[in-house]
TORMI-626156 format. One record per residue (C-alpha): residue in three letters; residue number from 1; x, y, z. Coordinates in nm, 4 decimals, decimal comma. Layout:
residues N
rest;nr;c1;c2;c3
ALA;NUM;X;Y;Z
...
This chain:
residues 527
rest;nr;c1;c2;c3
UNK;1;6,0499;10,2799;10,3175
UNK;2;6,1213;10,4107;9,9973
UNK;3;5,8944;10,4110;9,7097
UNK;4;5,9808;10,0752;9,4414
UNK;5;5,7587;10,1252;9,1777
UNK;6;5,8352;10,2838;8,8981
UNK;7;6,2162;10,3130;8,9021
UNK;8;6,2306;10,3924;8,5446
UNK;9;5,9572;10,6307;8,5146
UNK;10;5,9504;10,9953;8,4715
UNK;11;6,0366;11,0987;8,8483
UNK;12;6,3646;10,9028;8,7916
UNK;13;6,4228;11,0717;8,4433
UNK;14;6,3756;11,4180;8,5941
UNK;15;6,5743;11,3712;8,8932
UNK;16;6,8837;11,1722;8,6969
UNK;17;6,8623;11,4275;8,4502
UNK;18;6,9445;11,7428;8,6451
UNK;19;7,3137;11,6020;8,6898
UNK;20;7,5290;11,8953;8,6546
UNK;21;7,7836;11,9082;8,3694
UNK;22;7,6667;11,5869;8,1963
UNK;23;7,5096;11,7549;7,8778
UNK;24;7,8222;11,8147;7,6891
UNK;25;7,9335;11,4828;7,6314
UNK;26;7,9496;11,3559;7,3170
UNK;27;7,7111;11,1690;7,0652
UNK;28;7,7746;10,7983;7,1509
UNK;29;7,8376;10,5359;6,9354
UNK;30;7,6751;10,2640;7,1360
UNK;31;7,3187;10,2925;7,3712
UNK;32;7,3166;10,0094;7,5469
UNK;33;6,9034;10,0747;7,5688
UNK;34;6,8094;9,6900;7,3889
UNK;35;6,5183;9,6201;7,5933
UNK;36;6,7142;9,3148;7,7652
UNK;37;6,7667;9,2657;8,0772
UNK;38;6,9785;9,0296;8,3419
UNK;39;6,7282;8,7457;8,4775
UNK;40;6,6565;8,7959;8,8045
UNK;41;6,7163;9,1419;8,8354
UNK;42;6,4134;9,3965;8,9637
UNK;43;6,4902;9,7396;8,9078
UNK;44;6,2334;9,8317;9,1494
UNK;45;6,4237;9,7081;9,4544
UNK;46;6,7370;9,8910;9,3914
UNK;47;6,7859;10,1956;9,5891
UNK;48;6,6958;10,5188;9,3685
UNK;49;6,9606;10,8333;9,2868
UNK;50;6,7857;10,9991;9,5678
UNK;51;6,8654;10,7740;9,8492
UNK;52;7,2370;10,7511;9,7224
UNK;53;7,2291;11,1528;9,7015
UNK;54;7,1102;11,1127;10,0716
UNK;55;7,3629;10,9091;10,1797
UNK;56;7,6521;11,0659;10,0385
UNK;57;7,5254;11,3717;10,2078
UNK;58;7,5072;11,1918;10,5303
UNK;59;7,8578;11,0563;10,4376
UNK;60;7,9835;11,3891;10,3899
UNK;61;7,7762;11,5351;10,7555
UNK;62;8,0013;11,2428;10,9377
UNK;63;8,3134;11,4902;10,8485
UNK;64;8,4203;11,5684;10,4800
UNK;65;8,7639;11,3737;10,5554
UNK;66;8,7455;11,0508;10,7986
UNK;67;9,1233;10,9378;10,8611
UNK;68;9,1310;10,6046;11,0586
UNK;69;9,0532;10,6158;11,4140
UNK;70;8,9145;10,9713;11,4295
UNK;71;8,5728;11,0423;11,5261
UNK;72;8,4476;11,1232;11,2005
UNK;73;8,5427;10,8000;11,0570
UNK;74;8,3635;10,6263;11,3986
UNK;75;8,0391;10,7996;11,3147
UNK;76;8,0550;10,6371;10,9274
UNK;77;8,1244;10,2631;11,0823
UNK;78;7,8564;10,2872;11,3462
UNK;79;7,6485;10,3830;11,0830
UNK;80;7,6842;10,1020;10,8388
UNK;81;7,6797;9,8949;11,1238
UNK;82;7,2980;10,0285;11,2446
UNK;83;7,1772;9,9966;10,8699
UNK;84;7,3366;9,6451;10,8368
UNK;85;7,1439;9,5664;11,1507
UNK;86;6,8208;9,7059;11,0483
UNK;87;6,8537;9,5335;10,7189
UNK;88;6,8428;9,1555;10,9430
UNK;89;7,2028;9,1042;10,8560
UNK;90;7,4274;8,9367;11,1014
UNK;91;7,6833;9,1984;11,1896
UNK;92;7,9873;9,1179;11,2994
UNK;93;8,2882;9,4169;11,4456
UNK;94;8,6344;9,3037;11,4071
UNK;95;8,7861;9,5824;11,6221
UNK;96;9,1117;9,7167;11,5535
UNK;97;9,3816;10,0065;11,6895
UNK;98;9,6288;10,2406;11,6074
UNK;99;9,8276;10,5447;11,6499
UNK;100;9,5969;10,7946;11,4549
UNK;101;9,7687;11,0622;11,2387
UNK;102;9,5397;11,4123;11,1797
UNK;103;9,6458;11,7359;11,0293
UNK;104;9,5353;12,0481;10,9348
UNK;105;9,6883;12,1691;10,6826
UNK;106;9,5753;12,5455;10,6818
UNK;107;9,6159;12,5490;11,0948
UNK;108;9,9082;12,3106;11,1438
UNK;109;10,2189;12,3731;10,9078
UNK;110;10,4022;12,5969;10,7326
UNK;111;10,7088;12,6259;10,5401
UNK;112;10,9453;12,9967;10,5730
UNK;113;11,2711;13,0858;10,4347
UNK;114;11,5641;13,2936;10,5211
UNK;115;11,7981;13,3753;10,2571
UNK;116;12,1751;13,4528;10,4129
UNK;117;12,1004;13,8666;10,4721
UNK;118;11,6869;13,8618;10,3668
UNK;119;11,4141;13,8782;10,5829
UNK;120;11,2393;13,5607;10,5503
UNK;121;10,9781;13,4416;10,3149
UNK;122;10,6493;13,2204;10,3606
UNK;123;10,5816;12,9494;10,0864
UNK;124;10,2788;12,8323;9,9495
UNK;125;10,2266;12,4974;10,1605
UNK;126;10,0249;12,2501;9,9203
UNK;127;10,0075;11,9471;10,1035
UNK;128;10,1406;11,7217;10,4055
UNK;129;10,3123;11,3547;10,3904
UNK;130;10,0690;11,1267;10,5722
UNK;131;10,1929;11,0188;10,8792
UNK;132;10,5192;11,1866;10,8427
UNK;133;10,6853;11,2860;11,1848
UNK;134;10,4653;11,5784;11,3844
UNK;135;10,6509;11,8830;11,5473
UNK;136;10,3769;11,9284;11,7705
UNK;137;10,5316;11,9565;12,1217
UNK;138;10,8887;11,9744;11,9978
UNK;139;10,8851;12,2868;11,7659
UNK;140;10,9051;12,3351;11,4138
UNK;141;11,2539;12,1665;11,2545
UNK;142;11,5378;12,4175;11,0701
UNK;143;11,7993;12,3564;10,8508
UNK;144;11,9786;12,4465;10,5300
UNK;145;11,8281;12,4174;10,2292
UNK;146;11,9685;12,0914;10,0350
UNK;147;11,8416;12,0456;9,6589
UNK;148;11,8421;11,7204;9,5804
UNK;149;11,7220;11,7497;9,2116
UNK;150;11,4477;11,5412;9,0351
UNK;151;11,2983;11,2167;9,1883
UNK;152;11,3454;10,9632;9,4606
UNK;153;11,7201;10,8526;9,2999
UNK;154;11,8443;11,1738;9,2765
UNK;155;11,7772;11,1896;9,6661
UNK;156;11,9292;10,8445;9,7178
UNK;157;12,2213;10,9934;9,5210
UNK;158;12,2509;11,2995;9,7492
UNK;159;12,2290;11,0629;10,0353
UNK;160;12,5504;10,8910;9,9273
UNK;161;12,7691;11,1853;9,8335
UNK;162;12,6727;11,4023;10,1077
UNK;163;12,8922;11,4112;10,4636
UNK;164;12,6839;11,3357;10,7262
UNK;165;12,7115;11,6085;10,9195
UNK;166;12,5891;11,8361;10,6964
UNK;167;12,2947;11,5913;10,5678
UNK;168;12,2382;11,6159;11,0229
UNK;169;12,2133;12,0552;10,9637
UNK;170;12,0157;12,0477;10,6366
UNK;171;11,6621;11,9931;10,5110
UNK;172;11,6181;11,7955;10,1693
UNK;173;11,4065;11,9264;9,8745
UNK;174;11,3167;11,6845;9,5978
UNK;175;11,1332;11,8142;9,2650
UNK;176;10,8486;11,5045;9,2466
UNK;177;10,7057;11,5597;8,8883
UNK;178;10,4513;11,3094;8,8177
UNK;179;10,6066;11,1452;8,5039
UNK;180;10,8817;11,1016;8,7427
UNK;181;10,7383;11,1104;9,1160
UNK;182;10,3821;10,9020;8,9722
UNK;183;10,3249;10,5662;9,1378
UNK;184;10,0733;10,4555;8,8245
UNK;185;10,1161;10,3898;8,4740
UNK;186;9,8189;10,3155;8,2180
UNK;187;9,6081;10,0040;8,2336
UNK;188;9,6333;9,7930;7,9923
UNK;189;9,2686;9,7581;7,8803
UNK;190;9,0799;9,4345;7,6896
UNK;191;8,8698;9,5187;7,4219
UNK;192;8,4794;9,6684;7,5105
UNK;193;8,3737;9,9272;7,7267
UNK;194;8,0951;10,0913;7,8263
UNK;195;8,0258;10,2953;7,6472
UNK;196;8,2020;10,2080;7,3400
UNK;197;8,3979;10,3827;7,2176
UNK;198;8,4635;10,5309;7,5466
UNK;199;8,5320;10,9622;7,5587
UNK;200;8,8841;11,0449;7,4613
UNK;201;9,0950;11,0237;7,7304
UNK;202;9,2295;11,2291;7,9431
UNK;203;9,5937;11,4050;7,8724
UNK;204;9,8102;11,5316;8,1137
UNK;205;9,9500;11,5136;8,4515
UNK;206;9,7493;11,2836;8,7328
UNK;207;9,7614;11,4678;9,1243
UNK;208;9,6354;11,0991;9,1954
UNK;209;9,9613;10,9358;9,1040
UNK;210;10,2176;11,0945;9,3084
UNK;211;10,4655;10,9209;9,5042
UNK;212;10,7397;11,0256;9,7531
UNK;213;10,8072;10,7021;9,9621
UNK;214;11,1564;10,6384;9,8737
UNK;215;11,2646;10,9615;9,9285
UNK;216;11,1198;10,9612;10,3038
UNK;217;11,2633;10,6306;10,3469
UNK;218;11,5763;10,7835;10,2108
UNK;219;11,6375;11,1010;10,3962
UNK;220;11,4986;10,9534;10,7342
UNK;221;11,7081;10,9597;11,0183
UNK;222;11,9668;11,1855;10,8493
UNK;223;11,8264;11,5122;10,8026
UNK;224;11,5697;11,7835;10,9478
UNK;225;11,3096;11,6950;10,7393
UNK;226;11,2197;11,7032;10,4130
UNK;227;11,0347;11,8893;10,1623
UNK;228;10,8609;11,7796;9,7743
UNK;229;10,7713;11,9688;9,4796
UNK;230;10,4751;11,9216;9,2552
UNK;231;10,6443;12,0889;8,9503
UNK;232;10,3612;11,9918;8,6486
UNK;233;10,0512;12,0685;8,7880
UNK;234;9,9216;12,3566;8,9382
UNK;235;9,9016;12,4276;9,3330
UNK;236;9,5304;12,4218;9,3552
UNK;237;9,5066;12,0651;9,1513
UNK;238;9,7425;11,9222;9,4093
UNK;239;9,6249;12,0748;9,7384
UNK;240;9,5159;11,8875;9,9953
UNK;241;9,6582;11,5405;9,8012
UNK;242;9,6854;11,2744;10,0890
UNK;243;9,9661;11,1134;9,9603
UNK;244;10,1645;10,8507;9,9537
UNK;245;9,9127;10,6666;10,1767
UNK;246;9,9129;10,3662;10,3678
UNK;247;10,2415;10,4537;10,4899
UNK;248;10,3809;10,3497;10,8534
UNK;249;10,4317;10,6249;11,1107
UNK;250;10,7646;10,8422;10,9494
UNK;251;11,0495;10,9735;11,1661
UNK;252;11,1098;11,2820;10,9867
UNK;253;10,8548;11,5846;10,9189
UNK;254;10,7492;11,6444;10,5593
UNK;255;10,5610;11,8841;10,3681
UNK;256;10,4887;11,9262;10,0044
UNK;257;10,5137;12,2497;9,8183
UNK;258;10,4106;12,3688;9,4065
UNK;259;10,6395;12,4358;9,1236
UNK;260;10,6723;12,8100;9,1888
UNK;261;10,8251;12,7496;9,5317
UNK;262;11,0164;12,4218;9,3658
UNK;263;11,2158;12,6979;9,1473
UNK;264;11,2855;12,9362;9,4204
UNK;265;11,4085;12,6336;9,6657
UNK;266;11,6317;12,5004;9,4144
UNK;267;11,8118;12,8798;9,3520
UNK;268;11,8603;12,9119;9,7217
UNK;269;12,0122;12,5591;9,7425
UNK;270;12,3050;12,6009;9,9953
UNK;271;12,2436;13,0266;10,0634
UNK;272;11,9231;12,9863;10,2742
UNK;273;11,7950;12,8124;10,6379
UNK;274;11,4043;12,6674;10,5827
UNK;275;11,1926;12,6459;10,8802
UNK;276;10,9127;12,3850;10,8394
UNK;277;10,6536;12,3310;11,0649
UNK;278;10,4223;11,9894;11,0794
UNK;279;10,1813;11,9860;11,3898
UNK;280;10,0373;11,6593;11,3328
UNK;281;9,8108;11,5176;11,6300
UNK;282;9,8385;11,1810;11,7144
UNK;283;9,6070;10,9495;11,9158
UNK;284;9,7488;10,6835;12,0620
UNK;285;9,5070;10,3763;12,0988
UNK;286;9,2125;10,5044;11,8721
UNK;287;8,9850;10,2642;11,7647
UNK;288;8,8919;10,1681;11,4074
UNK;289;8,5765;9,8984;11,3575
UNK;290;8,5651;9,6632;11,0560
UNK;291;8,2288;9,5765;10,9701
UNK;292;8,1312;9,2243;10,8667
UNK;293;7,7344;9,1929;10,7458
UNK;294;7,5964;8,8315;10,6525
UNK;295;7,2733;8,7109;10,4887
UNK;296;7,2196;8,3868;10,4768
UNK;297;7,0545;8,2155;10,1848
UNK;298;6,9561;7,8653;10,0745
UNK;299;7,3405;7,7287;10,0645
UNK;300;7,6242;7,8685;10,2791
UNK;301;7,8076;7,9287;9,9217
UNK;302;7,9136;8,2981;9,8971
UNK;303;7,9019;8,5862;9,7166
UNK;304;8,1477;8,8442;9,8501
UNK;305;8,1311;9,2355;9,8377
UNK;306;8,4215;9,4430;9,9819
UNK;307;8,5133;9,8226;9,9824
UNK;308;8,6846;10,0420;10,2461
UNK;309;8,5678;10,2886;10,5045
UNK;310;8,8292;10,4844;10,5988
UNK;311;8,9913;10,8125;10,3739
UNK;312;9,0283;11,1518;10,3125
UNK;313;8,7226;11,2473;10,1073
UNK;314;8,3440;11,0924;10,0145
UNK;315;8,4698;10,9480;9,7147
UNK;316;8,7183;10,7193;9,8622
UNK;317;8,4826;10,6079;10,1285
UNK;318;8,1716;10,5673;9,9277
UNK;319;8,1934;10,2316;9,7735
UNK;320;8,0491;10,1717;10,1708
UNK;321;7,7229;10,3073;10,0615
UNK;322;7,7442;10,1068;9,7348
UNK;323;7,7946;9,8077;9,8903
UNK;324;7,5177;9,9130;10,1453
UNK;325;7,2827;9,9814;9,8242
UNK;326;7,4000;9,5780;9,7200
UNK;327;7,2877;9,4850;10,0509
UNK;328;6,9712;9,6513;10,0265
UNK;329;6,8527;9,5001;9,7253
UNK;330;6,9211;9,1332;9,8436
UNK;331;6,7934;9,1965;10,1870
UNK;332;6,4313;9,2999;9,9671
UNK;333;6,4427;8,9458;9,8498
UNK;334;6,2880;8,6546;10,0094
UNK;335;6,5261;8,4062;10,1069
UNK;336;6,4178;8,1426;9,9388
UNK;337;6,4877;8,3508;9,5949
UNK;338;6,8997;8,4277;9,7245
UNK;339;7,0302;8,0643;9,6093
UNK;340;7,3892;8,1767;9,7866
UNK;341;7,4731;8,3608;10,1447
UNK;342;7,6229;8,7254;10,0794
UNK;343;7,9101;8,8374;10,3221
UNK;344;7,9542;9,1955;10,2891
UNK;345;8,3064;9,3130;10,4301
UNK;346;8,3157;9,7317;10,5437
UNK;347;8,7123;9,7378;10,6978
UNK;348;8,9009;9,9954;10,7847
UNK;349;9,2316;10,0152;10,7801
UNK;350;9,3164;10,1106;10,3822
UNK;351;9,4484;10,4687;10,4646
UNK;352;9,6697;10,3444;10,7314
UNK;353;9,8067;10,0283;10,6827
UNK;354;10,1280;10,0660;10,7986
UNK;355;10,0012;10,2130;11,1086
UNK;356;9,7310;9,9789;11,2190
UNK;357;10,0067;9,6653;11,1344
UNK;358;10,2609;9,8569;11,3646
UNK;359;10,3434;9,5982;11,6464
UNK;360;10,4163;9,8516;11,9215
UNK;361;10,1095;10,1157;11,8348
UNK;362;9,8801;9,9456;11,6500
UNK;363;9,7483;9,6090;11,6116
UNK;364;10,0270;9,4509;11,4867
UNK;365;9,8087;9,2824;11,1913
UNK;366;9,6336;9,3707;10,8269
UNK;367;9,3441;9,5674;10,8230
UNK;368;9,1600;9,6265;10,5413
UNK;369;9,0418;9,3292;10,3039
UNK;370;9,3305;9,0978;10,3935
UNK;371;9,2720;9,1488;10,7413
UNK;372;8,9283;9,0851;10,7109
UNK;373;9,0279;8,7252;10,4596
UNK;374;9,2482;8,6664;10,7786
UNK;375;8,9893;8,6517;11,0707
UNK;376;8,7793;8,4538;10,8530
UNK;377;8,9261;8,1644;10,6874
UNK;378;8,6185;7,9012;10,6872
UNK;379;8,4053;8,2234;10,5475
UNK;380;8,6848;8,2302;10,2755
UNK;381;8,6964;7,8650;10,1770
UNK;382;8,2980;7,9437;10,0534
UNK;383;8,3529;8,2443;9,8359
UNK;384;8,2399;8,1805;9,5078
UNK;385;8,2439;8,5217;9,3222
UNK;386;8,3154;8,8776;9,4686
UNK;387;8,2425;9,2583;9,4081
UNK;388;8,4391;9,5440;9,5386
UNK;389;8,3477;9,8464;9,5197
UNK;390;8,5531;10,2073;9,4999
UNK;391;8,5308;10,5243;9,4504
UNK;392;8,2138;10,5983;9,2899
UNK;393;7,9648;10,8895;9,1711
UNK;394;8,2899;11,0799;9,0513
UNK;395;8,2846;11,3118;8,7910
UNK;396;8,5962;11,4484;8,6380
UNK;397;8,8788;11,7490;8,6879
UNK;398;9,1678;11,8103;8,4726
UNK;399;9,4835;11,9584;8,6302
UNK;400;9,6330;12,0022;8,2424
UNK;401;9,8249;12,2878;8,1309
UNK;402;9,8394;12,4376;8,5313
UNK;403;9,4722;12,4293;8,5599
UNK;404;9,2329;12,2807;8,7951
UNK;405;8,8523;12,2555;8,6062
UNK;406;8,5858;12,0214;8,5791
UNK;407;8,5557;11,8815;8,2122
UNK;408;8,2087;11,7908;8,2683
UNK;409;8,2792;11,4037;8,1943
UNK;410;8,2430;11,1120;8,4488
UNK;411;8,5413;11,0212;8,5562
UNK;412;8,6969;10,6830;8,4527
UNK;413;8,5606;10,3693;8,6173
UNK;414;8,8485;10,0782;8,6232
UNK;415;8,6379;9,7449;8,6720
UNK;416;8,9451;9,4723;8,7486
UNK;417;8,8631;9,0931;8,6870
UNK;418;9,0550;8,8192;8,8475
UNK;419;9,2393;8,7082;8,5457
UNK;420;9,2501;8,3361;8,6190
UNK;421;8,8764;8,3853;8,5098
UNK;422;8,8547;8,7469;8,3177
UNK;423;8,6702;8,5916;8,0321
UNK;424;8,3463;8,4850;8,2033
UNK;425;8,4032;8,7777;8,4262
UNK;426;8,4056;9,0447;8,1245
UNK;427;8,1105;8,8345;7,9589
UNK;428;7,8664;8,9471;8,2900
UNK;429;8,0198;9,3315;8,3301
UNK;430;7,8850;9,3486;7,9639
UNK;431;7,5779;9,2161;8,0397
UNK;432;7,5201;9,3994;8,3481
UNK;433;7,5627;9,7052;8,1071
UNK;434;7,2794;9,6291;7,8872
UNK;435;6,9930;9,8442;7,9758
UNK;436;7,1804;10,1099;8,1264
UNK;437;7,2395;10,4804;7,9758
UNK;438;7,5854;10,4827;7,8645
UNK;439;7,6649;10,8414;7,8728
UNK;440;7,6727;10,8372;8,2897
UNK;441;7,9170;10,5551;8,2732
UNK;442;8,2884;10,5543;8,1500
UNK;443;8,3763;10,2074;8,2412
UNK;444;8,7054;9,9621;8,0768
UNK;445;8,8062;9,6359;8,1772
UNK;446;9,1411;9,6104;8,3274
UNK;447;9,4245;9,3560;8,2266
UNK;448;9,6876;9,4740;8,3862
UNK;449;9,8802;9,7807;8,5142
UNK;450;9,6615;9,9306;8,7834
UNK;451;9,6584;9,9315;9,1451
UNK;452;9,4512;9,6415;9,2736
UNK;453;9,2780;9,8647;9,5642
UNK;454;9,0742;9,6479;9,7897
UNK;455;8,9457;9,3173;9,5869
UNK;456;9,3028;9,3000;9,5424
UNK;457;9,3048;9,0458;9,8166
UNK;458;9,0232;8,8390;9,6410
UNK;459;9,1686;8,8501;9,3213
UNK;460;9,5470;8,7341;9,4352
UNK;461;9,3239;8,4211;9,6174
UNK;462;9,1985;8,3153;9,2645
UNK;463;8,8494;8,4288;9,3456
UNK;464;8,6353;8,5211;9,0305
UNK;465;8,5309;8,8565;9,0292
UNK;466;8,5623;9,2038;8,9334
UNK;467;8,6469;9,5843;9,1456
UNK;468;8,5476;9,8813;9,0027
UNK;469;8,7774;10,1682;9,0896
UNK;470;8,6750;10,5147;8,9942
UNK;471;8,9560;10,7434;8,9314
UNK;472;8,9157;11,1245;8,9062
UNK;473;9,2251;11,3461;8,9882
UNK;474;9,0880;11,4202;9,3323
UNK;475;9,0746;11,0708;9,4643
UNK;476;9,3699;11,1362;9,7451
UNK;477;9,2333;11,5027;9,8222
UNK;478;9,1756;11,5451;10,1989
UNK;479;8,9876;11,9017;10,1131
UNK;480;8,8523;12,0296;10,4582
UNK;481;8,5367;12,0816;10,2719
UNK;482;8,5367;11,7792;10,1156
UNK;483;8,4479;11,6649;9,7410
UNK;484;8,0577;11,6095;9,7443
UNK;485;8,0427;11,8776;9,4571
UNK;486;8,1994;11,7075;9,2792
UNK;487;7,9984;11,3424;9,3096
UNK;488;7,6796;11,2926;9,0640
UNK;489;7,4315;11,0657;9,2165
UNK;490;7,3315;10,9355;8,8766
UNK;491;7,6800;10,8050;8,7987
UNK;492;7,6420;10,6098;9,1268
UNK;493;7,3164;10,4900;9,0413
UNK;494;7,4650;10,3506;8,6622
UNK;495;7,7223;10,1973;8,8897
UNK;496;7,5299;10,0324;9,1639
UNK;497;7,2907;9,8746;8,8943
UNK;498;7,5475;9,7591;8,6865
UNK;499;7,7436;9,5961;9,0052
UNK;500;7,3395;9,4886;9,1383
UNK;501;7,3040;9,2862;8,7715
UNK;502;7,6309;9,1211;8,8550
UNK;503;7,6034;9,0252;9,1759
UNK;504;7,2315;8,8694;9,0573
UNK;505;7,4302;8,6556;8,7878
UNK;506;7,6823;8,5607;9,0776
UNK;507;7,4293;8,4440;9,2873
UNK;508;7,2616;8,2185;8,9844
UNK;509;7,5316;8,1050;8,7599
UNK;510;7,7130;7,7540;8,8399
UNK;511;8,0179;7,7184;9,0105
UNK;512;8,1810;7,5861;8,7273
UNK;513;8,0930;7,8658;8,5112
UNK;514;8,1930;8,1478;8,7352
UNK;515;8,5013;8,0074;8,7550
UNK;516;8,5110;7,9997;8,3689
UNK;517;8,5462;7,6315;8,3548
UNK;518;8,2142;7,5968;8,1356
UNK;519;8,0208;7,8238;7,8899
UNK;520;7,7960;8,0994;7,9915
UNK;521;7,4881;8,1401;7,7021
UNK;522;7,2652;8,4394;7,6525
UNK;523;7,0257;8,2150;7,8204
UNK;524;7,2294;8,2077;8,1528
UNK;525;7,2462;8,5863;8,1442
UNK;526;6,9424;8,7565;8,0009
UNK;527;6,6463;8,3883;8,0595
């Protein structure tokens, strides 16, 4: 057991303070340092920096990247499972199946070309489309090269004007820049953030925000295979990028290349074969577990958490050991002081969606937080307030002007409120800020325009609550060594108290007011 006492004193200080990078930021307008605090809340029962350090280290010792259905990913779910267990929840496994999709990118593809006359020439092979087509078996896939031009229309264009024989003998190449290619815009924010006002923000191209799905839906079935161009950020900021995920098993290989091998492919349009090779394994019938943890408490009324355990690096997959430091701090509680039941929901399924819904190789239902909504309904009907929980500990990288480099910032934390309710939802993520040191957070409200990762489901229900979503550029990249360099365990710990101190107030505050249907005084929040 883990020392309680003394959360705050100087061991903590020294420890938090050693996170690398953190001492340029800037002088801060706000410290959120009043002396309040939530009621209810005991700092001395959350877990401490060190245990999270610990567990994202474990997290990263299961395998740096944990794709559904591999072993690697198996290992992370039978742990949460044992520590749910030893914490006296009631663990449930809702198992599910799929074809799994693993590559290596270094081992398993590669891109050449042969100009009419020239001896051919290897390109720079950045990344792979997840789940597209493997040649493993069959050979690697030649054909000429086909410029389509910039973005998924210009492909749909080529698609229409081109014969169909020669679409059958070519391979397509789309420049994807990310103004263009991106699947994200900017969030619309409401006013406050933590802290206020937050660090400039970021300018320049996001590796998180590519797309690519409409061109593969495009192409498939019609030509060799196909190959996209980052053209606006550099190779080494896009390497690795597992994306666009969640897509269904593909019919046609895919790889994606940089901007220097963008400019070559386009000059050779029509005067050159391109060999690609994509040696994806798949595993028919793998297994992937959702985890489903309850502890009861004096009503069967509940407050929710959710994340995801399946991805391609410890940042995606750690909101499981935030949600495992939630559980932790309620299960330290006496039962008699936990007025409402927590269910806390670990599924798989995020990073393959489409497969683990395919009917013929997979389960033929949602994963994920849907699927896990689906199996239990009557569980449902009893939500009163839910936390999910994303992406944490990240620091930030910039992939401006062609570079890949560390600014030294935390990365920026999206925390999304069900809107029905955002009001009373915003008042407790400000409250749950008080007390906390503002320069290891970088945290807005969202109103609209973001993806609505995996309290989505919750929040389309009507369900009061909030998800925080880190973001750093990295947050698709399936590096083979992983990105726990790149996590700070003292952002995590400004995170998991923050999301403790709400799910506290979730537990106390009325029905009624949760659901923003009447007030919520200083007295509800702080006693």
């Amino acid at each position: 057991m883990e020392p309680h006492s003394g959360r705050h004193n100087a061991s903590r200080r020294a420890v938090l303070g050693a996170a690398a990078g953190l001492s340029c930021l800037p002088t801060l307008a706000r410290a959120a340092a009043s002396g309040r605090q939530v009621k209810g809340f005991e700092p001395s029962l959350v877990p401490l920096p060190e245990t999270l350090g610990h567990w994202l280290q474990q997290l990263h010792g299961f395998g740096p990247i944990r794709f559904t259905g591999t072993p690697q990913a198996r290992r992370f779910e039978e742990f949460l499972a044992r520590r749910f267990t030893a914490l006296e929840f009631q663990v449930q496994i809702d198992k599910y199946r799929l074809m799994a999709w693993e590559c290596d990118l270094a081992r398993d593809c590669a891109i050449t070309v042969t100009e009419d006359g020239k001896p051919p020439k290897t390109l720079d092979v950045v990344a792979y489309y997840p789940f597209a087509a493997t040649t493993r078996g069959k050979g690697p896939v030649t054909g000429r090269v086909l410029y389509a031009g910039v973005g998924d229309e210009a492909v749909k264009a080529l698609m229409a004007k081109t014969p169909a024989a020669e679409l059958a003998k070519s391979i397509v190449v789309v420049d994807m820049p990310l103004a263009n290619g991106g699947a994200r815009g900017f969030p619309k924010l409401f006013p406050g953030t933590f802290p206020d006002p937050l660090p400039a923000a970021y300018n320049g191209p996001n590796p998180a925000s590519q797309g690519g799905r409409p061109s593969m839906e495009a192409v498939e079935d019609k030509c060799q295979a196909l190959v996209l161009c980052y053209t606006d950020v550099s190779n080494e900021a896009a390497r690795y990028n597992w994306l666009p995920f969640s897509d269904k098993h593909r019919r046609a290989p895919a790889l994606w290349v940089g901007a220097e091998d963008s400019r070559y492919l386009a000059r050779v349009s029509g005067k050159a074969s391109l060999t690609l090779r994509c040696d994806a394994t798949l595993t028919p019938d793998a297994r992937a577990d959702t985890v489903v943890a309850t502890l009861p408490g004096a009503s069967d009324e509940v407050v929710f958490l959710t994340t995801q355990t399946d991805g391609p690096n410890e940042c995606n997959e750690n909101g499981g050991l935030g949600v495992l430091a939630l559980a932790t701090y309620a299960a330290r509680l006496p039962r008699s002081r936990r007025r409402r039941t927590l269910v806390c929901s670990l599924p798989t399924g995020h990073y393959a969606a489409g497969a683990v819904a395919d009917k013929e190789t997979g389960s033929g239902r949602p994963a994920g937080t849907r699927g896990v909504m689906n199996q239990h309904p009557e569980m449902v009907k009893k939500i009163v307030g839910h936390l999910s929980l994303e992406q944490m500990a990240a620091m930030e990288w910039s992939a401006a002007d062609m570079k890949w480099a560390p600014t030294g910032l935390p990365a920026p934390e999206m925390w999304l409120p069900t809107s029905t309710d955002a009001p009373a939802m915003n008042r407790i993520f400000h409250a749950a800020t008080v007390g906390e040191n503002p320069k290891y957070s970088r945290s807005a409200l969202v109103e609209s325009g973001f993806a609505p990762g995996e309290g989505g489901a919750p929040r389309a229900a009507g369900i009061p609550g909030l998800g925080l979503m880190g973001a750093p550029q990295y947050f698709f990249r399936a590096d083979p060594m992983g990105v726990i360099r790149k996590l700070s365990p003292r952002v995590m710990a400004n995170q998991v108290d923050i999301a403790t101190k709400m799910m506290v107030l979730m537990d106390q505050l009325s029905v009624d007011q949760l659901y923003g249907r009447a007030p919520i005084t200083d007295a509800d929040l702080f006693g």
